[in-house]
C-alpha positions in Angstrom: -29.0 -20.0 -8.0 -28.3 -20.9 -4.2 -30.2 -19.5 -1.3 -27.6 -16.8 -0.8 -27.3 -15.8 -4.6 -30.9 -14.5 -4.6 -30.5 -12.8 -1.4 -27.8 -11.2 -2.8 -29.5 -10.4 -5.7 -33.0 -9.3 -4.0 -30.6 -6.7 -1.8 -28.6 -5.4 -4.7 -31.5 -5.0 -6.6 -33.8 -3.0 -3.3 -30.9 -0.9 -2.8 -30.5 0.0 -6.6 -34.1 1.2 -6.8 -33.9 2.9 -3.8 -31.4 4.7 -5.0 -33.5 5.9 -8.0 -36.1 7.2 -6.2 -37.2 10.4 -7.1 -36.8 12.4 -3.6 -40.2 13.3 -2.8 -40.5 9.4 -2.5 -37.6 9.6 0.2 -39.3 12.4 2.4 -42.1 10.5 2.6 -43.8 10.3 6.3 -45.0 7.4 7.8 -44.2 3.9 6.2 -42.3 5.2 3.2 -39.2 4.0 1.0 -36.6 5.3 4.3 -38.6 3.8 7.1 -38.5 0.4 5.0 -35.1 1.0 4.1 -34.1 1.7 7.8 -36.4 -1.4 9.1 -34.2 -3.7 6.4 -30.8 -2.2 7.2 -31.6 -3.1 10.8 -32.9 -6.5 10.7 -30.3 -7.2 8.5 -27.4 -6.0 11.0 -29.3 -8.0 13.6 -29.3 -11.3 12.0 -25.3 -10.7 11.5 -24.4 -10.1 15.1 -27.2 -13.0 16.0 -25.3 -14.9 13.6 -22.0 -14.0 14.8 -22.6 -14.1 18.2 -24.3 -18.1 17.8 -20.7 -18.9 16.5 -18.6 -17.1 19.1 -20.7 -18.6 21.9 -21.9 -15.5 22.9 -25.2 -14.4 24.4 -27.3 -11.6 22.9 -29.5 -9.7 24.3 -33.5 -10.0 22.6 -36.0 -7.5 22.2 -39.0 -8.3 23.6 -42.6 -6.9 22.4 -44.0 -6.1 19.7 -42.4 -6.0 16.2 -44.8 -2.5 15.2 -43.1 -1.5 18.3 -39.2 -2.4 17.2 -39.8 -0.9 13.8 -41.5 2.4 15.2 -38.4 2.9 17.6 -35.7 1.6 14.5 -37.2 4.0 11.9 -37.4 6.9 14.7 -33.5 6.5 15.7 -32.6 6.3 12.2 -35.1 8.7 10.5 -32.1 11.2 10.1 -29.2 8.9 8.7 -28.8 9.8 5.1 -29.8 7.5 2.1 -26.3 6.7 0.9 -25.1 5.9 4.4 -28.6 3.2 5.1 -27.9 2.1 1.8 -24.2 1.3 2.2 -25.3 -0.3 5.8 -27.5 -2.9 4.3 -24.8 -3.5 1.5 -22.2 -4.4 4.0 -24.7 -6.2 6.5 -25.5 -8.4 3.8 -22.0 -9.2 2.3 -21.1 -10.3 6.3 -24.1 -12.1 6.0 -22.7 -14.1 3.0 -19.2 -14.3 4.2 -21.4 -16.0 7.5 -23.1 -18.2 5.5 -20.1 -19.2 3.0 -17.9 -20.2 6.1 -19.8 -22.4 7.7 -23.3 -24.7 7.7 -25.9 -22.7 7.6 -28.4 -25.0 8.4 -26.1 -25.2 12.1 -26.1 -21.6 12.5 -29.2 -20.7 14.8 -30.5 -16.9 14.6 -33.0 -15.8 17.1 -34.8 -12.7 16.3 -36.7 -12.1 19.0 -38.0 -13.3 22.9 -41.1 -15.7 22.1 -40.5 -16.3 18.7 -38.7 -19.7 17.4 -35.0 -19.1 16.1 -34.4 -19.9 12.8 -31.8 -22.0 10.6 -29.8 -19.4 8.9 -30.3 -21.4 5.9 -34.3 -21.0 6.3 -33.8 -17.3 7.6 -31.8 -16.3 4.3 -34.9 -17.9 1.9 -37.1 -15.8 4.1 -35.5 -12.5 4.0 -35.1 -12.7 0.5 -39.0 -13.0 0.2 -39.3 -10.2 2.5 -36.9 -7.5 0.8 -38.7 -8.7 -2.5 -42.2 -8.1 -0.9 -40.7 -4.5 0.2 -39.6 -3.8 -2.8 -42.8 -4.6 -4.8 -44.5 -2.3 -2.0 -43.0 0.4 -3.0 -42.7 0.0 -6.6 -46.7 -0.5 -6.4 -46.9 2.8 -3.9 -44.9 5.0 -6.4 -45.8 3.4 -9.7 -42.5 2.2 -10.9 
């Protein structure tokens, strides 16, 4: 399986058991199933446009600070988008990511995330988020015992 075969795979399969979720488990306060959701469905819309932009030549602007502080605001704007729509969000995000990825060299494609912290290879980035939706998604099979 290539690098962007178990991304694929590790976001399919997040957003399936998302979508399973008995609803108390989507209410949730705090750092529950939505605010991961939401904090994924971001980052992942971020590293398209980052991606996008590195090819068109264009300059993005970076969030600086702290990322507590970038997911607390993220979660807060988003706490009131519905499931299905964060859901579909990440599943689009990530098949731009893909076409991204497909259409060019991905270890040429440069992604900064943030100010102060070293932009990544896409080709590194995709091994890394797929880790990091994985590690999300044992969270909160662990938390709600699934």
């Amino acid at each position: 399986m290539d690098d962007f075969a178990a991304l694929d795979q590790a976001v399919e399969e997040f957003c399936q058991l998302i979508e399973t979720l008995p609803r108390q488990a989507l209410r949730a306060e705090g750092w529950g199933p939505k605010s991961i959701l939401i904090h994924l469905v971001y980052y992942h819309e971020l590293y398209v446009a980052q991606a996008q932009a590195f090819l068109d030549h264009k300059p993005l602007k970076l969030f600086q600070g702290a990322y507590y502080t970038l997911n607390a605001q993220v979660v807060q704007k988003n706490r009131l988008v519905p499931i299905t729509k964060l859901v579909k969000r990440f599943r689009i995000a990530n098949r731009r990511l893909g076409k991204i990825y497909a259409m060019c060299d991905p270890v040429q494609v440069i992604v900064p995330i943030k100010l102060g912290v070293a932009p990544h290879q896409l080709s590194k980035l995709v091994r890394a988020v797929t880790s990091h939706v994985k590690n999300h998604q044992r969270q909160i099979e662990k938390e709600w015992q699934i």
